[in-house]
Every structure is written in C-alpha cells, then in structure tokens.
Predicted model as a PDB file, atoms N, CA, C, CB and O in Angstrom, pLDDT in the B-factor column:
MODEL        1                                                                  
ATOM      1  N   UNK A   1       0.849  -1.170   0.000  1.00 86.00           N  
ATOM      2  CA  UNK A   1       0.000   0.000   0.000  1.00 86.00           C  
ATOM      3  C   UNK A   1       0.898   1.238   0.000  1.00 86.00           C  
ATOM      4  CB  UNK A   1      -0.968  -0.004   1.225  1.00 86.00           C  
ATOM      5  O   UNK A   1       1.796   1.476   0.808  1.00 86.00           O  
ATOM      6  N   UNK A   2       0.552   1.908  -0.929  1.00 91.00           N  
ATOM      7  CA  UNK A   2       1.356   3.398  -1.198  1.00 91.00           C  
ATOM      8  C   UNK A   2       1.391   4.727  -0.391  1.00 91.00           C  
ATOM      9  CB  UNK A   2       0.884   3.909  -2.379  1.00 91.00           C  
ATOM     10  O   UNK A   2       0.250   5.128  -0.160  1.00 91.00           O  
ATOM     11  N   UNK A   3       2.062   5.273  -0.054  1.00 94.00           N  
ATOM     12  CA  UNK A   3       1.272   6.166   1.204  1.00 94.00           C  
ATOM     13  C   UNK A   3       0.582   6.927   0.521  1.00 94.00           C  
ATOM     14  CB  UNK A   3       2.109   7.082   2.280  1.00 94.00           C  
ATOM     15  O   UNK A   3       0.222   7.560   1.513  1.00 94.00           O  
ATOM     16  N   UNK A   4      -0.059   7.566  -0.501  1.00 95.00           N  
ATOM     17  CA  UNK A   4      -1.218   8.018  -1.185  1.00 95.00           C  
ATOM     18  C   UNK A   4      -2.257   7.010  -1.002  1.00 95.00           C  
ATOM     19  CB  UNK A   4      -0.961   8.282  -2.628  1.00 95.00           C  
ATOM     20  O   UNK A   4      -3.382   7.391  -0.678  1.00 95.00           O  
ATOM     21  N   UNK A   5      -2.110   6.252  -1.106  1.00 95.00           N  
ATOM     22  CA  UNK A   5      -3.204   5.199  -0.025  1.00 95.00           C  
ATOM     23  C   UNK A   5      -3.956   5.512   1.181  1.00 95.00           C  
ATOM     24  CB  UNK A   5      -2.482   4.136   0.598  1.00 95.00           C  
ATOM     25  O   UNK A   5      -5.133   5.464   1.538  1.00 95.00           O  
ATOM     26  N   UNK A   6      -2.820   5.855   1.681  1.00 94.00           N  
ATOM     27  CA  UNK A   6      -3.044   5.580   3.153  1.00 94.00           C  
ATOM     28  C   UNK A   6      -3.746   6.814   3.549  1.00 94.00           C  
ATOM     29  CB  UNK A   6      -1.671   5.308   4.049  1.00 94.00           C  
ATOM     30  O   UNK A   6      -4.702   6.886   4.322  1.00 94.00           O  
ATOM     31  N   UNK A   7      -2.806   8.351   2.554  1.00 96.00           N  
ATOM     32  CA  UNK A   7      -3.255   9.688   3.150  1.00 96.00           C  
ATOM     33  C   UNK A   7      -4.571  10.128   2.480  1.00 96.00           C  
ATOM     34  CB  UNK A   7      -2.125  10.840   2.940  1.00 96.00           C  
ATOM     35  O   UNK A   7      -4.990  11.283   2.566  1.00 96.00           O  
ATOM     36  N   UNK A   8      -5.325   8.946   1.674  1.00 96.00           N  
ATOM     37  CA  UNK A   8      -6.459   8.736   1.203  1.00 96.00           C  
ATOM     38  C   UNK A   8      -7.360   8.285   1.971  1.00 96.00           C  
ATOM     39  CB  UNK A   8      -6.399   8.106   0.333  1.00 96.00           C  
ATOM     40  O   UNK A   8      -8.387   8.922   2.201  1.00 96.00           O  
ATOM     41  N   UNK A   9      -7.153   7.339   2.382  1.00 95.00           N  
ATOM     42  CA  UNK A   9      -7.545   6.767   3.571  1.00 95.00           C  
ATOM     43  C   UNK A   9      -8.189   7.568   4.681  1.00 95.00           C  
ATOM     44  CB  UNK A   9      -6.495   6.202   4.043  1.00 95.00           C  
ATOM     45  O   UNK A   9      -9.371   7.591   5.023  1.00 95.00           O  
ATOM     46  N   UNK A  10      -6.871   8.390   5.293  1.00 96.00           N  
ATOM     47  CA  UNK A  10      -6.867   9.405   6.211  1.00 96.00           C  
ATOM     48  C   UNK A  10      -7.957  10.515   5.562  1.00 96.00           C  
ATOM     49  CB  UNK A  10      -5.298   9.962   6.436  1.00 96.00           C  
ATOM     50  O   UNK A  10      -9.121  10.602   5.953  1.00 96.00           O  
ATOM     51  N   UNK A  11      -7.506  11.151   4.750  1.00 96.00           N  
ATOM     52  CA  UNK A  11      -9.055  11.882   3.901  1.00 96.00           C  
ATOM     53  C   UNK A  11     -10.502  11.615   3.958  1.00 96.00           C  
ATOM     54  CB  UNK A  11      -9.044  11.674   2.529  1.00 96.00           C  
ATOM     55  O   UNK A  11     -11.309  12.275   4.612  1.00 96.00           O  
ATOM     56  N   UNK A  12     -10.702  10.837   3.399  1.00 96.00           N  
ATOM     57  CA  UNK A  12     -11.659  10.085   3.425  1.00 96.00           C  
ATOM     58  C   UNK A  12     -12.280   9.703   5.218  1.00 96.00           C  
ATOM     59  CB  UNK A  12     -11.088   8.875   2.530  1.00 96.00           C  
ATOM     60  O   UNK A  12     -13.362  10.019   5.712  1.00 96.00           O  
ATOM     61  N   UNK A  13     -11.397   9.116   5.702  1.00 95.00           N  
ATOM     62  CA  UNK A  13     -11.877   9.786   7.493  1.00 95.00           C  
ATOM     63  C   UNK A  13     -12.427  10.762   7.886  1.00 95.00           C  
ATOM     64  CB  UNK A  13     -10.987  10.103   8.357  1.00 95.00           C  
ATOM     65  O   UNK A  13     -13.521  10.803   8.449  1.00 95.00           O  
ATOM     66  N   UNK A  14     -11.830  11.509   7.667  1.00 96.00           N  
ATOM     67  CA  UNK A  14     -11.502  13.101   7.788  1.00 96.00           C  
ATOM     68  C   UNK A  14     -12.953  13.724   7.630  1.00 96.00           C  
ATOM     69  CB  UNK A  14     -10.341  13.741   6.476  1.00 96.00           C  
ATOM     70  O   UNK A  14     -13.771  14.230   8.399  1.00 96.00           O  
ATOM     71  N   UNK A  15     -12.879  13.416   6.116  1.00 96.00           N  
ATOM     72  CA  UNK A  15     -14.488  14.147   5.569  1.00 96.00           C  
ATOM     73  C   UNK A  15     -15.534  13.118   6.016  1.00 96.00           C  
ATOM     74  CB  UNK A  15     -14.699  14.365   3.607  1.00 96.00           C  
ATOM     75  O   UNK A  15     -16.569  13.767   5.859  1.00 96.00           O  
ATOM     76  N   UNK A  16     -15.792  12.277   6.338  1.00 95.00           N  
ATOM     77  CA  UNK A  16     -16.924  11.288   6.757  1.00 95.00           C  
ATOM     78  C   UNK A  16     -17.341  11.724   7.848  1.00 95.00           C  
ATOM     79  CB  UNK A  16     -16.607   9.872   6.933  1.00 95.00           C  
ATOM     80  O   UNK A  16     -18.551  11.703   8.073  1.00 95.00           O  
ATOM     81  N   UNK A  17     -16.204  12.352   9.026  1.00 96.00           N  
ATOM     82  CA  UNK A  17     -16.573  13.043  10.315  1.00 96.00           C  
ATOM     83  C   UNK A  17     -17.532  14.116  10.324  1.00 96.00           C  
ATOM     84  CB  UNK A  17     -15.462  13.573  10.886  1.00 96.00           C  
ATOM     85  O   UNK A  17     -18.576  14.268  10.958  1.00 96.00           O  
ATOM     86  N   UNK A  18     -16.653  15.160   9.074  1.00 96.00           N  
ATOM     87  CA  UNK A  18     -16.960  16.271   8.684  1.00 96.00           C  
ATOM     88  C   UNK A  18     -18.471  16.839   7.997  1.00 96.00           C  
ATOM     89  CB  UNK A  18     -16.001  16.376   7.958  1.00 96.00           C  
ATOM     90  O   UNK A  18     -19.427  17.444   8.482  1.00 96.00           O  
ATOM     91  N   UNK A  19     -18.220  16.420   6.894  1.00 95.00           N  
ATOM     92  CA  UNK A  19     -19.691  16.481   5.810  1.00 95.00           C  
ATOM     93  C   UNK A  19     -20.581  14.954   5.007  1.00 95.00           C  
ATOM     94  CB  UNK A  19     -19.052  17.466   4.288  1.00 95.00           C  
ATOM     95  O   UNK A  19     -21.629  14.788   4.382  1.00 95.00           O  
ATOM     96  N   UNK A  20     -19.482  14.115   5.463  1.00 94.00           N  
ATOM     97  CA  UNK A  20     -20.048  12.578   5.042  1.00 94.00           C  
ATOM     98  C   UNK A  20     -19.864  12.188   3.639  1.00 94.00           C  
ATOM     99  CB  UNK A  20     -21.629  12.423   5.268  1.00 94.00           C  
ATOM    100  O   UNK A  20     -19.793  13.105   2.820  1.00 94.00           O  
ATOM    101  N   UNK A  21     -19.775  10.949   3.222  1.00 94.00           N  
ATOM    102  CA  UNK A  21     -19.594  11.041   2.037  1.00 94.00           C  
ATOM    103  C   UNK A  21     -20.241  10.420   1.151  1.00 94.00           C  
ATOM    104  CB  UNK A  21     -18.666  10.889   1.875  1.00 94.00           C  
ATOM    105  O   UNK A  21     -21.164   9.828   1.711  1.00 94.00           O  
ATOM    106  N   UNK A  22     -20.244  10.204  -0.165  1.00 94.00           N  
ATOM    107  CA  UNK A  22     -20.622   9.533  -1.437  1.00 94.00           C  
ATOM    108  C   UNK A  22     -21.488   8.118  -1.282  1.00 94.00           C  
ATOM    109  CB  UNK A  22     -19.257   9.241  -2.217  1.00 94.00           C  
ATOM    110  O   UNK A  22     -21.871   7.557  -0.255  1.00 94.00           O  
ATOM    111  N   UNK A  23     -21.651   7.760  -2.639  1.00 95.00           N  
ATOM    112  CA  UNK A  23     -22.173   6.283  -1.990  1.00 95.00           C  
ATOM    113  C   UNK A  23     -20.267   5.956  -2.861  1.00 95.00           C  
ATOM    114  CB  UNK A  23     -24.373   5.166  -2.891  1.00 95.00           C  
ATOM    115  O   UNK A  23     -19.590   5.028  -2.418  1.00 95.00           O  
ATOM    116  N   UNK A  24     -19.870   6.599  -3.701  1.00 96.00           N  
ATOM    117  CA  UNK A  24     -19.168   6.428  -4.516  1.00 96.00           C  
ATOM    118  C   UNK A  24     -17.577   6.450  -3.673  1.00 96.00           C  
ATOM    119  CB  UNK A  24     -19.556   7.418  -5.601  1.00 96.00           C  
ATOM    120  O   UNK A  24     -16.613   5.786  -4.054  1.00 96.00           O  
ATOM    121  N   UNK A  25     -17.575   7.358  -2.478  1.00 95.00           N  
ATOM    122  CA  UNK A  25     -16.559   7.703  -1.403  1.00 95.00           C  
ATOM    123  C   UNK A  25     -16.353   6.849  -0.679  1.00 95.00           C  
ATOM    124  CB  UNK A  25     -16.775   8.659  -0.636  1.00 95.00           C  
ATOM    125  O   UNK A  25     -15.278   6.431  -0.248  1.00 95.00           O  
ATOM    126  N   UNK A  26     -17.897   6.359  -0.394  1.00 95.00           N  
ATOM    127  CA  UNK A  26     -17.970   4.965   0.907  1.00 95.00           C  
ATOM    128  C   UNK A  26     -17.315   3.583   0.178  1.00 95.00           C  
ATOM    129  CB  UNK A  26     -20.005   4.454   1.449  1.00 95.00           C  
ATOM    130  O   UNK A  26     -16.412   3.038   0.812  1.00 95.00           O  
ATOM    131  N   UNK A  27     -17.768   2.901  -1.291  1.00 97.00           N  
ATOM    132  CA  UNK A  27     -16.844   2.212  -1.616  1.00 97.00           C  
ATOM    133  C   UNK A  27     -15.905   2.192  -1.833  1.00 97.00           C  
ATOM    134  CB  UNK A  27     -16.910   1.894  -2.050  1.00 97.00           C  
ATOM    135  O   UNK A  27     -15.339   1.099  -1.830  1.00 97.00           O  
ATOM    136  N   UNK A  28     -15.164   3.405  -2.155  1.00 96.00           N  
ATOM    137  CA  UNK A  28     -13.538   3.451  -2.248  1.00 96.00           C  
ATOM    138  C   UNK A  28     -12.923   3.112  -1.019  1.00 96.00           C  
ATOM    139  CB  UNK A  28     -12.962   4.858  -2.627  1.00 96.00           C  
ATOM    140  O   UNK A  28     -12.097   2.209  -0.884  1.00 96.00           O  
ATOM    141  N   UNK A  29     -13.444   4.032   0.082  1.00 95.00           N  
ATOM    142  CA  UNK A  29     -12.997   3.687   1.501  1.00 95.00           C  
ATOM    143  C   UNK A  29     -12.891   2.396   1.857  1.00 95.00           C  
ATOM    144  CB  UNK A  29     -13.798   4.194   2.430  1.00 95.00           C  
ATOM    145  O   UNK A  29     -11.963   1.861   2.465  1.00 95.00           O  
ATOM    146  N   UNK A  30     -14.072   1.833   1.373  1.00 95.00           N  
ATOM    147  CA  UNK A  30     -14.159   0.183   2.281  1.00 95.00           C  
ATOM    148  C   UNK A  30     -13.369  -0.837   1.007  1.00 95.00           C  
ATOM    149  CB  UNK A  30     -16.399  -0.556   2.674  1.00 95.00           C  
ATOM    150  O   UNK A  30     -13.228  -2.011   1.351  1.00 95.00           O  
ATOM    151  N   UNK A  31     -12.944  -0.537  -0.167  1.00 96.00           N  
ATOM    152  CA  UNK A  31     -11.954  -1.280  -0.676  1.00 96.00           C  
ATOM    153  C   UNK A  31     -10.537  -0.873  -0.054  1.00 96.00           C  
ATOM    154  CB  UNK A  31     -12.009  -1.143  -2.148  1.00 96.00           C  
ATOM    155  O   UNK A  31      -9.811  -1.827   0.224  1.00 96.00           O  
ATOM    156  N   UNK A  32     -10.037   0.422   0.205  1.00 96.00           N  
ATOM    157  CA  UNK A  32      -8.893   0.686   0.766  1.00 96.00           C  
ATOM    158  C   UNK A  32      -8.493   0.133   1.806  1.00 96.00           C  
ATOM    159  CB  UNK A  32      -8.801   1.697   0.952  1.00 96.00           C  
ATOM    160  O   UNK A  32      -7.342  -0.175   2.116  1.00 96.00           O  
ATOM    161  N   UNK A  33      -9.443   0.001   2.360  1.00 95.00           N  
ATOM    162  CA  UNK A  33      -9.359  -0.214   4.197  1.00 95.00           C  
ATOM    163  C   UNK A  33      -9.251  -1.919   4.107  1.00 95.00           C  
ATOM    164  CB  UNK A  33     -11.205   0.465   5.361  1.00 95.00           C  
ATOM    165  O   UNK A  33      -8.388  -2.430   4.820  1.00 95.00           O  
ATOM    166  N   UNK A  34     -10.036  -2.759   3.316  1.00 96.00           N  
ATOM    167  CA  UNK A  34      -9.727  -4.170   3.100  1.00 96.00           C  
ATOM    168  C   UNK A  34      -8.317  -3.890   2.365  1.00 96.00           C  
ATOM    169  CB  UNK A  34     -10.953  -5.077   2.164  1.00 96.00           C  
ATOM    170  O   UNK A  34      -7.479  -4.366   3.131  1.00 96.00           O  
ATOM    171  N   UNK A  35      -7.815  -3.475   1.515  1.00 96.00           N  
ATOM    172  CA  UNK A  35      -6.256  -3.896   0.795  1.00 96.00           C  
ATOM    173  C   UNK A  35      -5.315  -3.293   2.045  1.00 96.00           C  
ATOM    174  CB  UNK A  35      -5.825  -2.930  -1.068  1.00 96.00           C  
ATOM    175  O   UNK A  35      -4.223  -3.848   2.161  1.00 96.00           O  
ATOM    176  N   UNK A  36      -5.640  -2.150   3.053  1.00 95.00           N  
ATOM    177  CA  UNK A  36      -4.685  -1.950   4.306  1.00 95.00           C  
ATOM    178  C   UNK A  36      -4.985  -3.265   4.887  1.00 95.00           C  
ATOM    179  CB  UNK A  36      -5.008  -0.583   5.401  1.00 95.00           C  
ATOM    180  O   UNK A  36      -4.026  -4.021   5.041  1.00 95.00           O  
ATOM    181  N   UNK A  37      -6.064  -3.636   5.209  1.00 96.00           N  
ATOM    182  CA  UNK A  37      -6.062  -4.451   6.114  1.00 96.00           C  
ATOM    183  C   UNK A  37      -5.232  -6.180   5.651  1.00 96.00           C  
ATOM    184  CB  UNK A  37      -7.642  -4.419   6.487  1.00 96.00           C  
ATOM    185  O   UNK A  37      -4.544  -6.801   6.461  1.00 96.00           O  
ATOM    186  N   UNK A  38      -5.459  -6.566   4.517  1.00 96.00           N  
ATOM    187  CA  UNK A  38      -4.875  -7.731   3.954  1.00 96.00           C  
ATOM    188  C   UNK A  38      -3.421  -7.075   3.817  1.00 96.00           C  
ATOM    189  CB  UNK A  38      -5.639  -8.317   2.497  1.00 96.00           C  
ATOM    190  O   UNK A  38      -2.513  -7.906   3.846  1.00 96.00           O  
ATOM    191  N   UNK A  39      -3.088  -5.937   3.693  1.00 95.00           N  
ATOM    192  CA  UNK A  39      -1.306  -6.226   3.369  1.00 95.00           C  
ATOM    193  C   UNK A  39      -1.114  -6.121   5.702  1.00 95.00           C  
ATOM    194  CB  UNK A  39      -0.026  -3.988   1.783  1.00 95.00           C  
ATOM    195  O   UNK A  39      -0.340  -6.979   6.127  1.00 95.00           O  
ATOM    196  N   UNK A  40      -1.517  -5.543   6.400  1.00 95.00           N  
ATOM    197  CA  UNK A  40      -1.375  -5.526   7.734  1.00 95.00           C  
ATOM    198  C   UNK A  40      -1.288  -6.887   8.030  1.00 95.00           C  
ATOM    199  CB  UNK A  40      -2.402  -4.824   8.446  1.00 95.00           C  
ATOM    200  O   UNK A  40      -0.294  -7.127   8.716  1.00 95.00           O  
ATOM    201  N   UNK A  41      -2.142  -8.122   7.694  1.00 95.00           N  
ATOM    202  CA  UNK A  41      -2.303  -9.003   7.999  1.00 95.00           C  
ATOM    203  C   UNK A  41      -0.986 -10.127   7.657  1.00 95.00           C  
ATOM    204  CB  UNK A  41      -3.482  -9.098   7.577  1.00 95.00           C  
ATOM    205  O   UNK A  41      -0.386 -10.963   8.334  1.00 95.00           O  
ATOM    206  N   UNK A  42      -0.900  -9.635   6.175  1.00 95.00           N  
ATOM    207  CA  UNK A  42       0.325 -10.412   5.094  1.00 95.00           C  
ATOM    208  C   UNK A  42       1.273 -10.086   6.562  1.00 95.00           C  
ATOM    209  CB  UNK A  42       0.968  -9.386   3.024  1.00 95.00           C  
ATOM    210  O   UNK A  42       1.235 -10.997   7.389  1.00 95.00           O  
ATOM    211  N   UNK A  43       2.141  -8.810   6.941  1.00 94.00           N  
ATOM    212  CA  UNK A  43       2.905  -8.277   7.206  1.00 94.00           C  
ATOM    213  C   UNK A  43       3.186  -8.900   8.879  1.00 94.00           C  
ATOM    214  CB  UNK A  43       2.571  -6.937   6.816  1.00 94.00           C  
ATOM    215  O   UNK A  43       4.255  -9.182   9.421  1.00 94.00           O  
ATOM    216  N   UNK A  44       1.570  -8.986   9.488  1.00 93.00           N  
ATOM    217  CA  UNK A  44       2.020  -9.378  10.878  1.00 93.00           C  
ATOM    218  C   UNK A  44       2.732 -10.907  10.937  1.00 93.00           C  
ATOM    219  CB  UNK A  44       0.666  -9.336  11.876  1.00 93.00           C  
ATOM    220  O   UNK A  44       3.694 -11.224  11.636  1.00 93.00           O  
ATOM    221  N   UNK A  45       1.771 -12.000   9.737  1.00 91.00           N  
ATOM    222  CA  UNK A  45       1.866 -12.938   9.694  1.00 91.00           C  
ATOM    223  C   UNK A  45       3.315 -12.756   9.716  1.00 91.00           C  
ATOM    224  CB  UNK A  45       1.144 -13.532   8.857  1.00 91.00           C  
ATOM    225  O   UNK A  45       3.914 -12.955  10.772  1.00 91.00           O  
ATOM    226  N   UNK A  46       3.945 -12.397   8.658  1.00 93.00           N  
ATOM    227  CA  UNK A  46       5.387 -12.714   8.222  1.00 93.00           C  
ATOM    228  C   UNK A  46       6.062 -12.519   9.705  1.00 93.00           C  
ATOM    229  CB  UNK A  46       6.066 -11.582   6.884  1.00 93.00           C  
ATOM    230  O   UNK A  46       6.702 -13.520  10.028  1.00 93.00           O  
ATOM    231  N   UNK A  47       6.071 -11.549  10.611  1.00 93.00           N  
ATOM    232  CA  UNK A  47       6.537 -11.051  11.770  1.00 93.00           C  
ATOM    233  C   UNK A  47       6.509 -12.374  12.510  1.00 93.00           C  
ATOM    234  CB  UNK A  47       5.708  -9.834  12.380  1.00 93.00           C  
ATOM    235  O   UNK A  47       7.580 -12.838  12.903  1.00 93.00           O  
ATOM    236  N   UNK A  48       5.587 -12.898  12.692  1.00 90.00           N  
ATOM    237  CA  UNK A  48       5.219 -13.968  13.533  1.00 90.00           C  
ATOM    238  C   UNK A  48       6.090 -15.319  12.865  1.00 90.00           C  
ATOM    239  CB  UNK A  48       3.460 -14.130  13.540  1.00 90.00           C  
ATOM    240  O   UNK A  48       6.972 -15.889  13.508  1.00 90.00           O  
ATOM    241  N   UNK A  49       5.763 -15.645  11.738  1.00 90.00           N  
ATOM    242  CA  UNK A  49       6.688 -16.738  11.194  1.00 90.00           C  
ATOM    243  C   UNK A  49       8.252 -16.563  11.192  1.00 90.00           C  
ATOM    244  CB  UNK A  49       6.311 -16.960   9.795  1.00 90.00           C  
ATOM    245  O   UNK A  49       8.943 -17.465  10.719  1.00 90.00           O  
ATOM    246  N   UNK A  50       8.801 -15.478  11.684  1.00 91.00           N  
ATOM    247  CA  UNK A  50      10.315 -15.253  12.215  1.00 91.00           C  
ATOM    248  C   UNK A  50      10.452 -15.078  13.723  1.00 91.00           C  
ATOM    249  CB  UNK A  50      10.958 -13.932  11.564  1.00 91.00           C  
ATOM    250  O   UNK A  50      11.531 -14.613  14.089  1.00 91.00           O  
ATOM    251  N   UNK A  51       9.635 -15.340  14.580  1.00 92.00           N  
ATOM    252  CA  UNK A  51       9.460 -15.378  15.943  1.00 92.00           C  
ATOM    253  C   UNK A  51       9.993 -16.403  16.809  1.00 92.00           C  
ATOM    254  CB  UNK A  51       8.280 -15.358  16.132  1.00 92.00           C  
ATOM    255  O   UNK A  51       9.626 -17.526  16.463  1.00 92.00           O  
ATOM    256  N   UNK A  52      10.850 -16.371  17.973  1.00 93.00           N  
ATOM    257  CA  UNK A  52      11.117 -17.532  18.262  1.00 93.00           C  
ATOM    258  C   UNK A  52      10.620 -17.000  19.695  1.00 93.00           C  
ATOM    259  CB  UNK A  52      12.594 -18.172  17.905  1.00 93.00           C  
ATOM    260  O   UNK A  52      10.353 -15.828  19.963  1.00 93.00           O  
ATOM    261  N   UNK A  53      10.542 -18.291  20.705  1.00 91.00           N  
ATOM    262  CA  UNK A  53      10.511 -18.245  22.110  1.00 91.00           C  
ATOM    263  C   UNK A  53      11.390 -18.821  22.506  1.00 91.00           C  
ATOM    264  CB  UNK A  53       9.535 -18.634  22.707  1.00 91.00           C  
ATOM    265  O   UNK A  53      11.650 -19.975  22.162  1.00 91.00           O  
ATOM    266  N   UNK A  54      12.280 -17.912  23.605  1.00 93.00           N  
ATOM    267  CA  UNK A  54      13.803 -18.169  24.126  1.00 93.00           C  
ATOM    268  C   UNK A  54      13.538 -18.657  25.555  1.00 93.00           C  
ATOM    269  CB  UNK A  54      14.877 -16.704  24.122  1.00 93.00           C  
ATOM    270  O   UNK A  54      13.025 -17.963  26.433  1.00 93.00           O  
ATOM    271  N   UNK A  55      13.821 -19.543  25.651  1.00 93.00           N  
ATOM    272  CA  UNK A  55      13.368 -20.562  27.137  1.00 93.00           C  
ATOM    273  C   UNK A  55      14.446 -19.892  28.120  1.00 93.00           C  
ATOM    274  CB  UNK A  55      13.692 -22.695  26.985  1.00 93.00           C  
ATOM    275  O   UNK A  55      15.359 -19.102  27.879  1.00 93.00           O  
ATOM    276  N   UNK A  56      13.982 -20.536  29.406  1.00 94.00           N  
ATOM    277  CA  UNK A  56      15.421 -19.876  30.297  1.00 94.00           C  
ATOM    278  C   UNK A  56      17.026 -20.586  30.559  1.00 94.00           C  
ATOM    279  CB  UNK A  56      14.902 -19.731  31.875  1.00 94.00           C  
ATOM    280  O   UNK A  56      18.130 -20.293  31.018  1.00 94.00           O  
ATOM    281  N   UNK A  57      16.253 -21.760  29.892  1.00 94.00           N  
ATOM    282  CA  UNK A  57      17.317 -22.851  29.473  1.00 94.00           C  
ATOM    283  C   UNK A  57      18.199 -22.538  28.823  1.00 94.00           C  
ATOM    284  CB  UNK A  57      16.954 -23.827  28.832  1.00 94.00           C  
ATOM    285  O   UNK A  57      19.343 -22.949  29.014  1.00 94.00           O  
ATOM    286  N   UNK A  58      17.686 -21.306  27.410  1.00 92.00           N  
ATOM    287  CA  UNK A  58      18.869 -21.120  27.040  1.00 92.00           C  
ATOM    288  C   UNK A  58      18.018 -21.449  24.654  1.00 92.00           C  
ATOM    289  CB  UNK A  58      20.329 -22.663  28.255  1.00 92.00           C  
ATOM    290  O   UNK A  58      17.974 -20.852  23.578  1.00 92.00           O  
ATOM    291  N   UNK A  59      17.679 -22.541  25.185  1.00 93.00           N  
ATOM    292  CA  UNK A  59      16.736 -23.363  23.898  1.00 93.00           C  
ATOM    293  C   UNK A  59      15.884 -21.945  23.316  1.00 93.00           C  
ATOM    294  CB  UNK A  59      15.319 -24.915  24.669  1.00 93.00           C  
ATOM    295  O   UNK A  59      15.305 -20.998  23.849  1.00 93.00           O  
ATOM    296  N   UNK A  60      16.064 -22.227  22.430  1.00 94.00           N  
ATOM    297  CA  UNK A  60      15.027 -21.305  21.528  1.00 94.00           C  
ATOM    298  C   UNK A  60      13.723 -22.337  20.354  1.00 94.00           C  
ATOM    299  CB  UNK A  60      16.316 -20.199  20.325  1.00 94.00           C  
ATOM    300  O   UNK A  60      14.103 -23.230  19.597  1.00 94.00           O  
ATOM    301  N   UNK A  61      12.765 -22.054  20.450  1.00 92.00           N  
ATOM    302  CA  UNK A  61      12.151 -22.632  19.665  1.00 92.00           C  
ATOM    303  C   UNK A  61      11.127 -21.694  18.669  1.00 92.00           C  
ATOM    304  CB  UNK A  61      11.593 -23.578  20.439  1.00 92.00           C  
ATOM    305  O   UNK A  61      10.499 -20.776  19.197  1.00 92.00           O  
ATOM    306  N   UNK A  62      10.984 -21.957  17.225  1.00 90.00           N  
ATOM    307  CA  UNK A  62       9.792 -21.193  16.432  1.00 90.00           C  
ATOM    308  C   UNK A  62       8.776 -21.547  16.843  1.00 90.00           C  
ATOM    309  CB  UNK A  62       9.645 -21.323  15.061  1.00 90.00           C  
ATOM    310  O   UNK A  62       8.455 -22.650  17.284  1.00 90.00           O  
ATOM    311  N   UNK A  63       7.917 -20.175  16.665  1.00 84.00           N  
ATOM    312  CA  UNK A  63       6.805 -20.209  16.979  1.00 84.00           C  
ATOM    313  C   UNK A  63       5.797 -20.993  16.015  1.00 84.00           C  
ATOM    314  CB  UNK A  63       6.557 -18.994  17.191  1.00 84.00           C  
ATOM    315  O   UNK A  63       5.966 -20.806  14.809  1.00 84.00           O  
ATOM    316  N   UNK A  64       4.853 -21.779  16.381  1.00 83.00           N  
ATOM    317  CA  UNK A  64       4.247 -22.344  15.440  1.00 83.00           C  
ATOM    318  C   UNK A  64       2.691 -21.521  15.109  1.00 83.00           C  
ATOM    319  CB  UNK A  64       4.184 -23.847  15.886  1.00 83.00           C  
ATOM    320  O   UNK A  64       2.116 -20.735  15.862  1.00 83.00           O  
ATOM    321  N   UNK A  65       2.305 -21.927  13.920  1.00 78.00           N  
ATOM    322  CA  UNK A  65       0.631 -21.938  13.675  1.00 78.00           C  
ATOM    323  C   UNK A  65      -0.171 -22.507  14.640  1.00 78.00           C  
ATOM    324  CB  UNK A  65       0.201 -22.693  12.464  1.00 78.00           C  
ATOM    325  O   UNK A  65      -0.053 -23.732  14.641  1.00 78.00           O  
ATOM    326  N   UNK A  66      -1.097 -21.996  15.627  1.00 78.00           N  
ATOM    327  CA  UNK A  66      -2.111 -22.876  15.803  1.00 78.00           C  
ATOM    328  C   UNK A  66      -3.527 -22.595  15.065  1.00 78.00           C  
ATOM    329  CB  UNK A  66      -2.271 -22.944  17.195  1.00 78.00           C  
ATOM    330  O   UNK A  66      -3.986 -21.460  14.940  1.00 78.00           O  
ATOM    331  N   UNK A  67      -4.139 -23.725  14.609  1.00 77.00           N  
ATOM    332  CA  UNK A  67      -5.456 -23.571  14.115  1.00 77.00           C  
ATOM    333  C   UNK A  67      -6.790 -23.688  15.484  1.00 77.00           C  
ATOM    334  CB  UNK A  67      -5.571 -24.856  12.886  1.00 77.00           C  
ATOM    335  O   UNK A  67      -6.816 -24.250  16.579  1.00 77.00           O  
ATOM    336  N   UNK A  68      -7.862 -22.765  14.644  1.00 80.00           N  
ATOM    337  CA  UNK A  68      -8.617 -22.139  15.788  1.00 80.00           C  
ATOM    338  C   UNK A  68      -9.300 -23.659  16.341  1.00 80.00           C  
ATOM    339  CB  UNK A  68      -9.892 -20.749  15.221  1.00 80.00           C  
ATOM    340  O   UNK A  68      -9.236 -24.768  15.810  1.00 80.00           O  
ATOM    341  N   UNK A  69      -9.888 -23.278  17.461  1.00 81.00           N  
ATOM    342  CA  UNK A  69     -10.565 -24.216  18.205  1.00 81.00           C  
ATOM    343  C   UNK A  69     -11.861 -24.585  17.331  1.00 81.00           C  
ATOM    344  CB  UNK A  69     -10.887 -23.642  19.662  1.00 81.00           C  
ATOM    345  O   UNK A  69     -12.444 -23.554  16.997  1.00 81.00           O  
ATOM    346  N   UNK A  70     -12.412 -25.622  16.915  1.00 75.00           N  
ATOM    347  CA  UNK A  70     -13.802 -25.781  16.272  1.00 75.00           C  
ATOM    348  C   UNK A  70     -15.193 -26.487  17.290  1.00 75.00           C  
ATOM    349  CB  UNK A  70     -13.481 -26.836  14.914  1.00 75.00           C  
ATOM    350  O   UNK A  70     -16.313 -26.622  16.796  1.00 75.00           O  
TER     351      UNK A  70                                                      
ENDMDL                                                                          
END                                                                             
C-alpha cells in the first residue's frame, strides 16, 4: 500500500466526520481499508513466522501456527 493510499484513507476519514460522504466515497474507503487491512495481515503474519521463544534454558524454539478451536 502506497502512502497516497493511506493519506487517502486518512481523507476520506476526515471528511466522513466532517460532511459525510458519497455512496461512490464509501466504496472506495471500504476497498482501501480491506487492501490496508490484507497487506497488515500479510505483514504481521510474516513477523510472527520469524518469531522464536527463548526458554530460560537457554533453547530457543519457532513459533508455530495454531489452528482455531472448532
């Protein structure tokens, strides 16, 4: 995401507070805000898949995936 993205984004906030917007404003917003939100997500994931937990032992181990409870 480009920071013209983002300070679009921020705009688009901005005026929704202000005077409200479009029907045409409101979908741009809510596609922006899903492509922030999927690259945030891409980005934490990656953070997390380089994560280790350092025991006091000394041992380090990666952090794994857990899948949700069903």
């Amino acid at each position: 995401m480009t920071k013209e993205q983002v300070a679009r984004i921020n705009e688009l906030a901005r005026k929704k507070k202000t005077v409200g917007l479009t029907e045409d404003e409101l979908k741009e917003q809510a596609e922006l805000r899903a492509e922030y939100l999927k690259d945030f997500r891409e980005g934490f994931k990656q953070q997390l898949n380089n994560t280790y937990i350092q025991y006091e032992d000394g041992h380090r181990e990666k952090l794994t995936e857990r899948l949700p409870k069903q």
